[in-house]
Each structure stands twice: as C-alpha cells, then as structure tokens.
C-alpha positions as CSV (number, residue, x, y, z in Angstrom):
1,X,115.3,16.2,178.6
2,X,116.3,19.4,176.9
3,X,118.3,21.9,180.1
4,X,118.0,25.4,179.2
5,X,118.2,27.8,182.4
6,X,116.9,31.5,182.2
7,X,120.7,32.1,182.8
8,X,121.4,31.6,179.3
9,X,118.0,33.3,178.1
10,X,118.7,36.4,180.4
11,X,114.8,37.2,180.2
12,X,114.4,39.0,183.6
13,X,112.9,42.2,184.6
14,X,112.9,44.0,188.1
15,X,109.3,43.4,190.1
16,X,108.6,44.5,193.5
17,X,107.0,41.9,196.2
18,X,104.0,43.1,198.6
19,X,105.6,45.5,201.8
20,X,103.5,42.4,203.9
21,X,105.2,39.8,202.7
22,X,107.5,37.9,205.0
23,X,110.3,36.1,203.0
24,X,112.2,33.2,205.0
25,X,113.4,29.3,204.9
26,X,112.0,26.2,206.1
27,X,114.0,22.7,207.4
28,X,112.8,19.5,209.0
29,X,114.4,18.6,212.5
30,X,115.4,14.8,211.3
31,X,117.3,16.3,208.1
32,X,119.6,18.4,209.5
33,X,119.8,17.7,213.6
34,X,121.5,14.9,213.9
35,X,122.7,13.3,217.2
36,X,119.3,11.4,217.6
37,X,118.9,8.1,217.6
38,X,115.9,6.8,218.8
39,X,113.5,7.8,215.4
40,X,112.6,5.4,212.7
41,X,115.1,6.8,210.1
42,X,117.9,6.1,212.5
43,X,116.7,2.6,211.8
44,X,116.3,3.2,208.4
45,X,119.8,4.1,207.8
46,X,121.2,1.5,210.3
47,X,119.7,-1.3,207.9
48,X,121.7,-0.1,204.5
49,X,118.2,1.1,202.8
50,X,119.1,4.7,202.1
51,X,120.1,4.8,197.9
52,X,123.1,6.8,198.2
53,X,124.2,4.4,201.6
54,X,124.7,7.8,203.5
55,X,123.1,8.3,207.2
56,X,121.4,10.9,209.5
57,X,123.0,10.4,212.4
58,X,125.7,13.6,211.6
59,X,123.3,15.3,208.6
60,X,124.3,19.0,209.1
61,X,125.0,18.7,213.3
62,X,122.3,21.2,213.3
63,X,121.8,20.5,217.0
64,X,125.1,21.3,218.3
65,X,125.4,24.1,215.3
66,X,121.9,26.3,215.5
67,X,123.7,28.8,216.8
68,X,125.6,29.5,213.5
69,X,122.8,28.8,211.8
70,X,120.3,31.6,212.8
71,X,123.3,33.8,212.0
72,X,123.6,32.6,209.0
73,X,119.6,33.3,208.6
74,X,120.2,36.4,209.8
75,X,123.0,37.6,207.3
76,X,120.5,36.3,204.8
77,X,117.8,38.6,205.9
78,X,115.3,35.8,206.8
79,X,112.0,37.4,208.4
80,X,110.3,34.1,209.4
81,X,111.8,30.4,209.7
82,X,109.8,27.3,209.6
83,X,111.4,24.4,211.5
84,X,110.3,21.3,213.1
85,X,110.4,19.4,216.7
86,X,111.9,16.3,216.7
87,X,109.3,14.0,218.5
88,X,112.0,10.9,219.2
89,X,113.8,12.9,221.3
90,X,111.0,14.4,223.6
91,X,108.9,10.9,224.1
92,X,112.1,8.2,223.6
93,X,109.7,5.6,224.8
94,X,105.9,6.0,225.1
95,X,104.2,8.3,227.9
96,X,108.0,9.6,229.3
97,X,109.0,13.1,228.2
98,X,112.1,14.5,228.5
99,X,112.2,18.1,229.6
100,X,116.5,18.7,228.5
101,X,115.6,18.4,224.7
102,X,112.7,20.9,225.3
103,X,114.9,23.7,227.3
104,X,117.4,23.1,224.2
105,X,114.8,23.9,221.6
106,X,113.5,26.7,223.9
107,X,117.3,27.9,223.2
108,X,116.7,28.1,219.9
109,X,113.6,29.4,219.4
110,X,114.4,32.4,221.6
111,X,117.7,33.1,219.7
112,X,115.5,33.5,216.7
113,X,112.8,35.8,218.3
114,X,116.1,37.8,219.5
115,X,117.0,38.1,215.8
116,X,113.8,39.2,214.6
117,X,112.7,36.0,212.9
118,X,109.3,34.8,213.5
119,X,109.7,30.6,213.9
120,X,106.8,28.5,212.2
121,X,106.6,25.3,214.4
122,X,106.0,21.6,212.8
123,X,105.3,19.0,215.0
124,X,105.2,16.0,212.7
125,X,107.7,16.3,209.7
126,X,107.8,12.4,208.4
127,X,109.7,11.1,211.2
128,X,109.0,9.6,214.5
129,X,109.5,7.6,217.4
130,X,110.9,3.9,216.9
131,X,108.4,2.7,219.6
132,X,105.7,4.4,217.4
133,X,106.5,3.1,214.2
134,X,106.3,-0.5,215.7
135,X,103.0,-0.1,217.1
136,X,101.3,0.2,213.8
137,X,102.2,4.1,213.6
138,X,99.4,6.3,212.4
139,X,97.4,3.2,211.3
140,X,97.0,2.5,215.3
141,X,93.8,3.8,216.5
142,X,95.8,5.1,219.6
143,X,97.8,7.5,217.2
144,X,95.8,10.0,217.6
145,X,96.1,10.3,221.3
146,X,99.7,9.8,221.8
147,X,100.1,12.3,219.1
148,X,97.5,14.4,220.7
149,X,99.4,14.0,223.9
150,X,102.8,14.9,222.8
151,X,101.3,17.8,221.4
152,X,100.2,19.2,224.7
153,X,103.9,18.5,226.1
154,X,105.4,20.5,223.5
155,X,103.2,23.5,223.1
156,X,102.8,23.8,227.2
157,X,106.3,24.7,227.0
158,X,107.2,26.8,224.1
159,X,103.6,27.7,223.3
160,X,104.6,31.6,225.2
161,X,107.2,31.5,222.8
162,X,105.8,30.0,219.1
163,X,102.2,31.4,217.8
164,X,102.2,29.6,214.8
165,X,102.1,26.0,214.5
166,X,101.5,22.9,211.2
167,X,100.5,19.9,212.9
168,X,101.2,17.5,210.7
169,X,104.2,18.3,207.4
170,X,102.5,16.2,204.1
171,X,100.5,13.9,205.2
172,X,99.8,12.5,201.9
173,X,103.6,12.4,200.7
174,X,104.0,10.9,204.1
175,X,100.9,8.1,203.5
176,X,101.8,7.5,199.5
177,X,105.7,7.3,200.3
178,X,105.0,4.7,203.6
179,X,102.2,2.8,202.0
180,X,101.8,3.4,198.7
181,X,105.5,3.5,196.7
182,X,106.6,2.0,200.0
183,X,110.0,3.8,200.0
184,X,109.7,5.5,203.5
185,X,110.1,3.4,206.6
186,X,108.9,0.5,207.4
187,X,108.4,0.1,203.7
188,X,105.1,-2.2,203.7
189,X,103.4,-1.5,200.7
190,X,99.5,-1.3,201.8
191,X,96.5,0.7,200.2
192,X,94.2,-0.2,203.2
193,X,97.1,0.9,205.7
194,X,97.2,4.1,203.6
195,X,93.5,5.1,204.3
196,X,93.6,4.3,208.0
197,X,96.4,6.8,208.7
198,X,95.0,9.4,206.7
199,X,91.7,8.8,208.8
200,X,94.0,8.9,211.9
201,X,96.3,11.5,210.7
202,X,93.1,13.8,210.3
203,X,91.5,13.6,213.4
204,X,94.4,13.9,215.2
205,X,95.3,17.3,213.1
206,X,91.7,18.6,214.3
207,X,92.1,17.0,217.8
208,X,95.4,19.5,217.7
209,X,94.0,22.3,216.2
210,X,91.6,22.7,218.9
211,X,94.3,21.6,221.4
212,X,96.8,24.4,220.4
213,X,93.9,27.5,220.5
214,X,93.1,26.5,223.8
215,X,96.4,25.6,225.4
216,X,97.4,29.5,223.7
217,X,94.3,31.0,225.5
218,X,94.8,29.7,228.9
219,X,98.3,31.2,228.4
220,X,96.6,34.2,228.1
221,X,97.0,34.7,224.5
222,X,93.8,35.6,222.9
223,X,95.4,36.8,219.9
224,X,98.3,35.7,217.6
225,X,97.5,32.0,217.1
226,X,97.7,30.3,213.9
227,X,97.8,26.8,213.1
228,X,97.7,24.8,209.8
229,X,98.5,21.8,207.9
230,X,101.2,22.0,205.8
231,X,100.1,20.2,202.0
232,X,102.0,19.0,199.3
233,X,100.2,19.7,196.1
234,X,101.4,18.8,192.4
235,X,99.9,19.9,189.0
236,X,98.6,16.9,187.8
237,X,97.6,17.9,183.5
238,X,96.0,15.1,181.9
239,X,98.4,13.5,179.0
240,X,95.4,13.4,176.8
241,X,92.5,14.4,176.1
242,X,89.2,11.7,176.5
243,X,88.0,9.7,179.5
244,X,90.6,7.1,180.2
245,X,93.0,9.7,181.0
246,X,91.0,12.0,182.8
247,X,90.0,8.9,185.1
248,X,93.5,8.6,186.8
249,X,94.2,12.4,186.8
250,X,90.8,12.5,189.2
251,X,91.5,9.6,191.3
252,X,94.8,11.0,192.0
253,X,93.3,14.5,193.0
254,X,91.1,12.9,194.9
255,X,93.1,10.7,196.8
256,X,96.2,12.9,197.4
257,X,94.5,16.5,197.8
258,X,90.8,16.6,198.2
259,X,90.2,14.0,201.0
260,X,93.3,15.4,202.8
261,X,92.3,18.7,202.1
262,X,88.6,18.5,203.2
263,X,89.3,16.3,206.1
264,X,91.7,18.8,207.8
265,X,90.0,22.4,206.3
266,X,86.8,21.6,207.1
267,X,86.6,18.0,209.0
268,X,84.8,16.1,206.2
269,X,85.4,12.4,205.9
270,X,85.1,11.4,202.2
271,X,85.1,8.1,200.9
272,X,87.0,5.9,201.6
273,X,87.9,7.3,205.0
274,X,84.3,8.5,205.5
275,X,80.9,8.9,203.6
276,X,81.0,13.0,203.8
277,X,80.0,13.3,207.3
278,X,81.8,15.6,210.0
279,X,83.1,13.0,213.5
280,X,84.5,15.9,214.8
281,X,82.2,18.6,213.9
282,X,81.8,21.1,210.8
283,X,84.0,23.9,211.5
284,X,87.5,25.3,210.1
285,X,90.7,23.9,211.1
286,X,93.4,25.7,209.6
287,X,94.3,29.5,210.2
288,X,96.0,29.2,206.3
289,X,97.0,27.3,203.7
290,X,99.6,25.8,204.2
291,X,101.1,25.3,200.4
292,X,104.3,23.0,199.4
293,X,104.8,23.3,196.0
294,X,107.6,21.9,193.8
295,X,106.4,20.6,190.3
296,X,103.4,19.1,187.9
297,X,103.2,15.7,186.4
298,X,101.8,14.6,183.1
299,X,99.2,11.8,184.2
300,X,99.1,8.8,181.7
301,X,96.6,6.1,181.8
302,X,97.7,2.4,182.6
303,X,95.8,-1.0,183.6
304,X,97.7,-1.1,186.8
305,X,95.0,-0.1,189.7
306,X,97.3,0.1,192.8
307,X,98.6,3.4,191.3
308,X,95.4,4.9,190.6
309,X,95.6,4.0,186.9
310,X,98.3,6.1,186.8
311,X,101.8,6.4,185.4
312,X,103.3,9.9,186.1
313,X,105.7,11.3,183.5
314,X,107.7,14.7,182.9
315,X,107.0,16.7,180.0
316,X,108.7,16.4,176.9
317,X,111.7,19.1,176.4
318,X,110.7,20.6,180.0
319,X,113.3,21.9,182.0
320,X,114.2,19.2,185.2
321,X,116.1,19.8,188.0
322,X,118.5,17.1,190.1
323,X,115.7,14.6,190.9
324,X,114.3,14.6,187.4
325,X,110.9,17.1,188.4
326,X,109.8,19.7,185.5
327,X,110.4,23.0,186.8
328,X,106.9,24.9,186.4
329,X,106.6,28.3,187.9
330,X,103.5,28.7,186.4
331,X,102.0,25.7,188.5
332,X,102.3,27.7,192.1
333,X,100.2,30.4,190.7
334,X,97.7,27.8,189.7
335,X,97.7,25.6,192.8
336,X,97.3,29.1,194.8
337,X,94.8,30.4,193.1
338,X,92.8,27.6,193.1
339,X,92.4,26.8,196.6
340,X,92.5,30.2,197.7
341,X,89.0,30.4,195.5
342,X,87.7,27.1,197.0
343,X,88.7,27.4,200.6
344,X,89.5,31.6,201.2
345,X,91.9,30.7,203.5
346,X,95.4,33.4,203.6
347,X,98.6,31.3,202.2
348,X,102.0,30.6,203.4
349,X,103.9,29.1,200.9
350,X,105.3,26.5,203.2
351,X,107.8,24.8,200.9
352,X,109.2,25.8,197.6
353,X,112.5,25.1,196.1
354,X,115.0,23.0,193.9
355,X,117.2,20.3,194.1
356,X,120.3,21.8,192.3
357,X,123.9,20.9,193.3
358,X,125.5,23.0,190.9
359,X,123.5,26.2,191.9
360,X,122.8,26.4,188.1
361,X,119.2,27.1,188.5
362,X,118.5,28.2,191.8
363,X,118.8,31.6,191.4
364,X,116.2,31.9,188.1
365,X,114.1,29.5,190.4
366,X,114.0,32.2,192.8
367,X,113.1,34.7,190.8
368,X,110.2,33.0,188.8
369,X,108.8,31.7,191.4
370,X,108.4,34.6,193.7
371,X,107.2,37.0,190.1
372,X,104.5,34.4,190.4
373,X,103.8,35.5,194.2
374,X,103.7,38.8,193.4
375,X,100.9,38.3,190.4
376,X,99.1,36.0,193.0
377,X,99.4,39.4,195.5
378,X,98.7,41.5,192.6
379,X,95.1,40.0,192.1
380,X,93.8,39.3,195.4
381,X,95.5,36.2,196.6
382,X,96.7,36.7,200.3
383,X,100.3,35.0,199.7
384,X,101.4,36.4,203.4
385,X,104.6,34.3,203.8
386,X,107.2,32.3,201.6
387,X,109.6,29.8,202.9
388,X,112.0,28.6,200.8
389,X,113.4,25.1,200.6
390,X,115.6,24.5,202.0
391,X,117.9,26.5,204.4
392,X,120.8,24.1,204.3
393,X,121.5,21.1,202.5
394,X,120.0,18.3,204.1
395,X,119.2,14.4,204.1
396,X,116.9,14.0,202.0
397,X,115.0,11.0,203.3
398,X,115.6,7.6,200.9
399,X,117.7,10.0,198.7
400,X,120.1,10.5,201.1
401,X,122.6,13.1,201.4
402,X,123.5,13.9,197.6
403,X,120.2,15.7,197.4
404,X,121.4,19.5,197.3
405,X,118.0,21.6,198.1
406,X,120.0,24.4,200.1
407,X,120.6,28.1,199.4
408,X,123.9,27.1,201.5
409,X,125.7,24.4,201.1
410,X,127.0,22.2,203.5
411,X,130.4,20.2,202.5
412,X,129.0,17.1,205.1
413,X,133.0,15.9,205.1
414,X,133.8,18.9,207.5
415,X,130.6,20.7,208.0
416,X,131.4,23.8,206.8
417,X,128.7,26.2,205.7
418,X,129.0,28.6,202.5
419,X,125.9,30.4,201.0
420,X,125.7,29.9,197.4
421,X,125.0,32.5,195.0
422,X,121.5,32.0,195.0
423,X,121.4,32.3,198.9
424,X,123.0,35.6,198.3
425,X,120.7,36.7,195.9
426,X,117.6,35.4,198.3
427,X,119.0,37.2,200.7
428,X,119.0,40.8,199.2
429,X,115.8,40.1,198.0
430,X,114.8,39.5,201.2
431,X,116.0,42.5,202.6
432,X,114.6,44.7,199.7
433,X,111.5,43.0,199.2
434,X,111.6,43.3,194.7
435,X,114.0,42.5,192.3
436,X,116.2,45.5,191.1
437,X,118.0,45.7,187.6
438,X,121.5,45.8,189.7
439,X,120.7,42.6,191.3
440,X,119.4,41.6,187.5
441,X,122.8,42.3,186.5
442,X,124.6,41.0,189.6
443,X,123.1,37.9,189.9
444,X,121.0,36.7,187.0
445,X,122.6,38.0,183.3
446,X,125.9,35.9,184.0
C-alpha cells in the first residue's frame, strides 16, 4: 500500500461547521475502566487469547481516573461525550444489582453535566456479564429480559440525569466478530447462533426503546428523550462489475445493515430472522441514526459460502491506517446520505476515527472527515452531533492494547495522559466550530 498523508499534499482550505453542531468523543466502559473483573473479556484475557498478550484489567484506570479525564474533555472543548455502562459490574451474578457502582457512575455523569458536556449513554458496548455469556448470551431466549431488566435498573437511577441513550453499540460487529470470524469471546464460530442473537438483540433494543420513553415520562420528563442504536456501517463497492460479484456485495448488505437496520428502525423481521412481519409492532424505534463509520471494502467473489461469498480486500494504492482499513472520507458522506434518504431519521455520527500511533494522519483525518459533515449539513442532511473515536487510547478488544485510536495518548506503563497534536487541533475546532487558515498553518501545512 502506497502511504501518502494530506500532510505532505498540504491541500486544505478553511470551512465552517453548522452553529448546531455539537462536536465531542466517544469511549466504551470495558476499554478504558479497568478494575472489573467479572465480564467476559476479563476471561478473555485471563486465557492468553488477546494478539498482542496485553489485558484489560488496568486499560487506562478510567475508573479511578474520570475525574482527570472530563478535564481533559474539557480543555479540549468537548460539547457532548458518549460513554458506556459497564453491565458486569451492576448485575455480577444474575437478578442482584449493585447500587455502589451506580452512585460511582452517577459521579461521573454529574461532573460532566457540571462541565457543560452533554453524556450519550450505551448500555451494551460488546461486553458483558461472565454469567451471561455462559448462558448462551444473546442467543438465550431469556436475553431479552435480563437485558430488558438491567435496563430498568440503570435508567431508574441516572435516567434524571442522562436524556439520551444507544441500547445496544454494533450489534452486527458484535454478531459477525462472536459468530461469524469468531474472534470475540467465546469464540464459537456459528451462522445459526448469529441469527438468533440478532433476533434477540432486536427485540430487546425495541423492548428498551419503549422501556426508556416511559421510565423518562413517569420521571416527569415529557421532553428531551432520545434513544437509538448505535450501527456500524462499511462501504461495501463491488470489485467488478457482472453478477457474481454483485451477489456477495448484496448478501453482505443485507446481512450486516439491512436486517439490523430494519429490525431496530422500524421493527421488521426479514429473512432469516423473520418473513417481513412486525412481533412487536410497526412503529419507529430510534430518535436518530446512530452512524459508526470507519472505512469501505472492495467485495470480491469467492466459492466459500460461510462468508457470504465474500473476500474483503483494500484498494489498490489507497491510503491505510494502523489496522490496514482504507481511509475514505468520501464513504461517510455516502453512508449518511443514504440512510438519511431511506429512513429521515437526524444523525449523530456515533463513531468516527483512526487507528494511528504515530499521530501522522489524525489530524488530516479530522479535517476531511468533518469537510464531509459540513457538505452533508450543507445539503440538507441533519448531521446534529459528531463523536470522535476515540477519547483515549484504549484496549482494543482481540487487538489489544497496541491499537492507538486516541486524540490523547495514554503511555499504559505509567498512565500518564498527553493530548496529541491532533487532539489539539480537535479541540480548537471544537471550540470554534470551522477550520481557519491559522489553524491550516498551525496544524496541517507541517
């Protein structure tokens, strides 16, 4: 792969983002907590299986640290802040809640709000309970109640606090990385397995999304709500033209967006988790689109049919970052616009970011990627917050910890926190809201 950065091209020009835009960051509870113990990952880790032999039991000690943290989000200008609850440490063992780990993330949360930075809530962000995973996970019928369950626990007591909510963090990269590649816990490679938790995994998101309006209401809040599902979605561009390779480039839209997407939108069961009918009603069960967007793939046809037909490859001479994804601005306007047309939904851009250790490309990143947002804005697509990814490097699941996705950086041999360039630069644009020729100069033609 060829590696030329916009650094070296110094073709940048100074935009200004929408006044309504809210610009922020986004972590998971598992990657940077530590201190817990009682999730699957813990187990994960325990048993050697993480690729770079690292563990997150310390990660970022984001638990015992938050307080530096938020300041840190606050030097950087941060508006909004999407984080995660870490469901292990509320229900250690099935039906008994702990009320100390609640009051601790009640801490947080109001520390925030006393800073002027609006959290976004996820309940389920790819980990959970030891007990749970045992029990079949999300491919137990009884998922959907215990998760409905915990939910009520959790939003009862920060739900005066937290308006906004995502149910469930990537469903289908947590369905094709547990049962498809198999490279998430308990790592038992199933298709059929793979099905039943995404027909769980929906009707619990819309057995939630009712949940969390009502629980809100009889708190008296009859305004300020919002809850959504947070989606991975991918370019996926056909290598060639002609039918056999426009066959696996449909199967895999199909089966990682569209029944994911129409299940928890709009509560239609497509094959092979339903036959288009609604079990829990027609309605709408998202307040917005919920978008995590990193790259596209180039979809090549193979015989092989437990991966769709598919073999997913990086374009030729395209720019990659650290885990070897093209870097494709162009792709979030795309994947924006699309869905915006087909389900007129507002969008928070719930994820967006790069794995870059060096910094090299962070900053140019940036900038691309939020000149897309404001074209989307531009014509007529409600892009109403951005969180990037990630806050802080973090463990980054079967990668480990040598996966640097943070606009500060975390040296994990004494825990010290320094805010990389691009973090600086994120952070002025935050405060400005556009993209001046003296931060052009200061930050981008280096």
């Amino acid at each position: 792969m060829i590696l030329i950065t916009k650094e070296k091209e110094g073709n940048f020009t100074p935009f200004a983002l929408p006044p309504s835009l809210q610009l922020g960051s986004a972590t998971a509870s598992l990657q940077i907590e530590g201190g817990d113990k009682g999730n699957n990952w813990y187990r994960f880790c325990e048993e050697g299986r993480v690729k770079d032999g690292s563990h997150c039991i310390v990660a970022d000690d984001h638990w015992n640290r938050y307080e530096e943290d938020i300041a840190l989000m606050k030097q950087l200008n941060h508006k909004v802040y999407r984080m995660s609850i870490e469901w292990s440490r509320i229900e250690p063992e099935r039906g008994n809640y702990l009320e100390a780990p609640l009051v601790h993330y009640r801490k947080m949360i109001q520390i925030m709000l006393e800073q002027d930075i609006q959290p976004l809530v996820t309940l389920h962000h790819f980990s959970e309970p030891i007990w749970f995973e045992d029990m079949g996970g999300w491919t137990n019928l009884e998922s959907v109640e215990i998760f409905t369950s915990f939910t009520e626990k959790v939003v009862s007591f920060l739900g005066d606090l937290v308006g906004e909510w995502i149910t469930i963090n990537e469903p289908n990269v947590y369905l094709e990385s547990t049962y498809s590649s198999a490279i998430f816990p308990p790592e038992k490679p199933s298709m059929r397995n793979y099905f039943k938790g995404l027909k769980n995994m929906a009707a619990a998101h819309i057995m939630t999304y009712k949940q969390i309006h009502h629980l809100r209401s009889e708190m008296g809040f009859s305004s300020g709500t919002k809850v959504g599902v947070a989606i991975h979605i991918r370019v996926f561009d056909a290598e060639k033209k002609g039918v056999l390779s426009k066959l696996p480039r449909a199967l895999l839209e199909h089966n990682f967006h569209t029944i994911f997407l129409e299940s928890m939108i709009k509560g239609k069961f497509l094959f092979p988790i339903g036959l288009g009918g609604y079990p829990y009603g027609k309605g709408t069960y998202c307040d917005f689109f919920g978008v995590n967007y990193y790259s596209r793939d180039i979809v090549k046809f193979t015989w092989d049919p437990r991966r769709l037909f598919s073999e997913l490859l990086v374009r030729k001479e395209a720019e990659i970052n650290d885990m070897g994804w093209e870097i494709y601005p162009e792709g979030l306007y795309r994947v924006c616009e699309k869905y915006f047309r087909l389900y007129k939904q507002p969008i928070y851009i719930t994820e967006n970011g790069i794995c870059d250790a060096t910094d090299a490309q962070r900053t140019a990143f940036i900038y691309d990627h939020l000149k897309v947002v404001a074209r989307l804005v531009e014509n007529g697509v409600p892009v109403e917050k951005y969180y990037h990814w990630s806050l802080l490097d973090n463990f980054e699941w079967d990668e480990g910890l040598q996966r640097r996705f943070g606009l500060i950086e975390v040296n994990y041999e004494t825990l010290t926190r320094t805010i990389r360039r691009s973090g600086q630069f994120y952070g002025e644009l935050a405060k400005e809201n556009e993209v001046t020729e003296a931060m052009i100069e200061k930050f981008l033609n280096q």
